[in-house]
C-alpha positions as CSV (number, residue, x, y, z in Angstrom):
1,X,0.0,0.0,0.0
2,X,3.1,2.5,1.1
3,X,4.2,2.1,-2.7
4,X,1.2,3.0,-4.4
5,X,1.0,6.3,-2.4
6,X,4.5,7.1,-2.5
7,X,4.1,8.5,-6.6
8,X,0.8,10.3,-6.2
9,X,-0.1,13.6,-6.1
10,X,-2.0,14.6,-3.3
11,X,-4.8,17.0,-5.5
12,X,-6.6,17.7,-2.0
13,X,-3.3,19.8,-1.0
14,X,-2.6,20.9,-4.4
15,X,-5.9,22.6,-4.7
16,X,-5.4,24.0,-1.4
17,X,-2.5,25.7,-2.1
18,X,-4.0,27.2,-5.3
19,X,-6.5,28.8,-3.5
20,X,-4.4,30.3,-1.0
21,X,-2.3,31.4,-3.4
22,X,-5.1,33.5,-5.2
23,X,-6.5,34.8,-2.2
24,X,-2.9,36.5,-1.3
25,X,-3.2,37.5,-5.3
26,X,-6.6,39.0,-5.0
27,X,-5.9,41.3,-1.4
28,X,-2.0,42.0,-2.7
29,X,-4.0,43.4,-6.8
30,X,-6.6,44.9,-5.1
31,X,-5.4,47.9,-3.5
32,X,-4.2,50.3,-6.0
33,X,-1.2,52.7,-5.9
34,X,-1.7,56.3,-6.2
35,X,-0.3,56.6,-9.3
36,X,-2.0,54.0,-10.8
37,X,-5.5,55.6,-9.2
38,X,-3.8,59.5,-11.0
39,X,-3.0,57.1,-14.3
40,X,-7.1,56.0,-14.4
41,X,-8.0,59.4,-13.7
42,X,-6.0,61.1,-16.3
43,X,-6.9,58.5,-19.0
44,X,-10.7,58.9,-17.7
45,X,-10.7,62.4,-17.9
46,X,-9.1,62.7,-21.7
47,X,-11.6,60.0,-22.9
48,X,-14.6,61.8,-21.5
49,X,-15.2,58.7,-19.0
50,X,-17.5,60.3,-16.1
51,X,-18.2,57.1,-14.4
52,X,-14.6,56.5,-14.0
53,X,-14.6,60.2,-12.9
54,X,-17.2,59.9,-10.7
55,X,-15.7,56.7,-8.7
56,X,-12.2,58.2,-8.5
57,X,-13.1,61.6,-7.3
58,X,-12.7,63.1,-4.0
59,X,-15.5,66.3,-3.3
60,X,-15.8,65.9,0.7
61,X,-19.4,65.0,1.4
62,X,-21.1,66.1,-1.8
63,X,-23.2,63.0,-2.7
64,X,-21.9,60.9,-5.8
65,X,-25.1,61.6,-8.2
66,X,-23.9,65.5,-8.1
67,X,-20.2,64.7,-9.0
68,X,-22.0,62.6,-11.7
69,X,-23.8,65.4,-12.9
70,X,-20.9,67.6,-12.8
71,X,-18.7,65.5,-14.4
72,X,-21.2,64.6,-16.9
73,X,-21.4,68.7,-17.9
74,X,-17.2,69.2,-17.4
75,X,-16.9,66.1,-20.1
76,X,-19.9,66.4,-22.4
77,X,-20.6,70.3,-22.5
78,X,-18.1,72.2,-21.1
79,X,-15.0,70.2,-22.4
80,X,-16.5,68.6,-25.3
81,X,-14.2,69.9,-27.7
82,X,-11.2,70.3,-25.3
83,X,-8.0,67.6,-26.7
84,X,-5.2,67.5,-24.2
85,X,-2.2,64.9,-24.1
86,X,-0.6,64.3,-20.7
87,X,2.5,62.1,-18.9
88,X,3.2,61.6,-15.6
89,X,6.8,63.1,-14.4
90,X,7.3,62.4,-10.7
91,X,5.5,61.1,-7.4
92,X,5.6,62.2,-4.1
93,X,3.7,60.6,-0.9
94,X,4.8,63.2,1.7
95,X,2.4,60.9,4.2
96,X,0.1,58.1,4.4
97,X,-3.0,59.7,3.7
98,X,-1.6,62.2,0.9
99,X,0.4,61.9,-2.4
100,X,0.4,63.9,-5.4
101,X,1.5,63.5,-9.3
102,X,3.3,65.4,-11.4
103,X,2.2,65.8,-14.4
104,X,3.1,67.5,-18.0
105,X,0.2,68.4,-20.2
106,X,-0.1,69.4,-23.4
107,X,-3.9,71.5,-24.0
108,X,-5.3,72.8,-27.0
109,X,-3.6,70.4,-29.0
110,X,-5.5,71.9,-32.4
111,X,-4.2,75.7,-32.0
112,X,-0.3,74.8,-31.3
113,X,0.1,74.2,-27.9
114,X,2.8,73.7,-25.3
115,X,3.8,71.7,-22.5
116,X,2.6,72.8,-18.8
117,X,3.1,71.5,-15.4
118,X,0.3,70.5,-13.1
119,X,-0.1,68.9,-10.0
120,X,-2.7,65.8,-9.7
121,X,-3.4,65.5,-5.4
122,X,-5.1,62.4,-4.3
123,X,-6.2,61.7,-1.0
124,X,-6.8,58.1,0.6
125,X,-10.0,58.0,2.3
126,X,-11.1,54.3,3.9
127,X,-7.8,52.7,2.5
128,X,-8.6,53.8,-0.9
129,X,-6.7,56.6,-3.3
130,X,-9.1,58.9,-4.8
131,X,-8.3,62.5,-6.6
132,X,-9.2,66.0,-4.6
133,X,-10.6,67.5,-7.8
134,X,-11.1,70.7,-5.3
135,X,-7.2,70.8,-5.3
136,X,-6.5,70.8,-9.0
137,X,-5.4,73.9,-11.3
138,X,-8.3,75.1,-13.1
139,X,-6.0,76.1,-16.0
140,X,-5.9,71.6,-16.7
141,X,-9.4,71.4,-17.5
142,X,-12.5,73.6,-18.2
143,X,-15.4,73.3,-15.4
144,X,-13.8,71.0,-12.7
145,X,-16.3,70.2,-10.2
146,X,-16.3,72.2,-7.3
């Protein structure tokens, strides 16, 4: 009997280590980086993505149906027209609860623009990253919510 069970796999323990090897893989993916949360954000905002907008934005207590709403007007009428091209240039985290992205952008690509700097803060609220919109230049993007 000893020799039958000496060349088998044991799937029982195989399977369990599987699993706890994607639940480490799930909780270590799932929390996301500040600059990954400014990369989303960015990319969002120069697609016109107000849901994406809406789910990464930080406005204090203002419910999330009006930071829809004013996202929906700041991507669809405000900044309809408005074609920007951005990279990020440097990181800082000068705590845990606050970072902020550099960022060079590029506006009003159609009439011969130029590179500017601007600043993207993001502040963690329940372990999670999300952008203080209130914080960013107004010069970036037409109608920010407020």
């Amino acid at each position: 009997m000893r020799n039958r069970q000496a060349g088998r796999v044991n799937f029982i323990a195989i399977g369990a280590v599987a699993c706890l090897l994607m639940i480490i893989a799930v909780f270590a993916l799932g929390k996301q980086s500040p600059t990954e949360v400014g990369v989303k954000f960015m990319s969002a905002l120069a697609t016109g993505d107000s849901a994406t907008l809406t789910d990464l934005t930080y406005l204090g207590e203002t419910p999330k149906e009006e930071v829809r709403k004013e996202w929906d007007f700041a991507t669809q009428e405000a900044g309809k027209y408005y074609r920007f091209v951005w990279k990020v240039t440097g990181y800082s985290q000068p705590s845990d609860q606050e970072a902020s992205i550099r960022l060079q952008v590029i506006r009003n690509l159609e009439s011969g623009g130029y590179e500017e700097n601007f600043q993207l803060p993001l502040i963690k609220q329940n372990d999670k990253w999300f952008v203080d919109v209130r914080a960013i230049s107004r010069e970036m993007y037409p109608a920010l919510p407020r």
